[in-house]
Each structure stands twice: as structure tokens, then as C-alpha cells.
N, C-alpha and C positions, 0 to 999 in steps of 0.2 A: 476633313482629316482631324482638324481639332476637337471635332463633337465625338468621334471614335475614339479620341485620346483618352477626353473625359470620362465619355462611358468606361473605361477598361480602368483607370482611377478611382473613380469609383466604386467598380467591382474589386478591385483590389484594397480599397480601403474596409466596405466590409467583409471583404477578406479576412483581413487582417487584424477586427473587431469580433468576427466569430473564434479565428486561432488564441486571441487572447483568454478570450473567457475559456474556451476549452483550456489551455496551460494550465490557468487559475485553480477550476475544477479539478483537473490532475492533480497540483499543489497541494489540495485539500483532502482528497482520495490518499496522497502519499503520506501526509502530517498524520490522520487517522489510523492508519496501518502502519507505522512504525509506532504510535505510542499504542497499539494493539501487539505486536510484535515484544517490544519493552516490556508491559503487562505482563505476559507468557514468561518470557525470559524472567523476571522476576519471581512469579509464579515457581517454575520448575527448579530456580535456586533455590526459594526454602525448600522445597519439598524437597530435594540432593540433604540441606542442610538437617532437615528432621530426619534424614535415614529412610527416608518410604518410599522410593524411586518407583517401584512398585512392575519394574520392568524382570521380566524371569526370562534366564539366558538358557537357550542349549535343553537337553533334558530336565532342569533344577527344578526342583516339583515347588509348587504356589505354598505359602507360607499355610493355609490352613489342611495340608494334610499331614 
């Protein structure tokens, strides 16, 4: 009974050594794509701020005709 204990302790400890580093990685994947995310948002501020939205609504015909 005790050696079954073990074994299943142990299975659970690297368990629980693979779920970490997986979190971790997550952690890393998310810190990356929000300051990607941020980036853009920035990005599409100036570009509102210079006027060039460059988005054409409805019928409104594109600036070069």
C-alpha cells in the first residue's frame, strides 16, 4: 500500500512540475500579446491622430477619385 502511495506522489509531483512550466509559458505567450496588442493600439491612435483612418464607410468613394 505504501509503495502505491508513492508511486501516485510522485506521479503527481511531476504533475504538477509539467502544469507549472506549462502556466509559465502561458505567462510568457500572454506578456507578448498584450504588448503586441498595446503596439497596434498605439499604432491606430496616431494614425485617428494624423486623420488617415483610411477606413471608407457605406458608398463614400476612396480619396483618389
Amino acid at each position: 500500500m505504501t509503495e502505491r502511495i508513492e508511486e501516485r506522489l510522485a506521479h503527481l509531483e511531476r504533475l504538477a512540475d509539467e502544469l507549472n512550466e506549462i502556466v509559465a509559458r502561458q505567462g510568457q505567450e500572454i506578456d507578448l500579446l498584450t504588448r503586441r496588442v498595446e503596439m497596434l493600439m498605439q499604432r491606430e491612435a496616431a494614425r485617428e491622430q494624423e486623420g488617415g483612418g483610411g477606413v471608407v464607410l457605406g458608398d463614400e468613394r476612396p480619396p483618389h477619385y
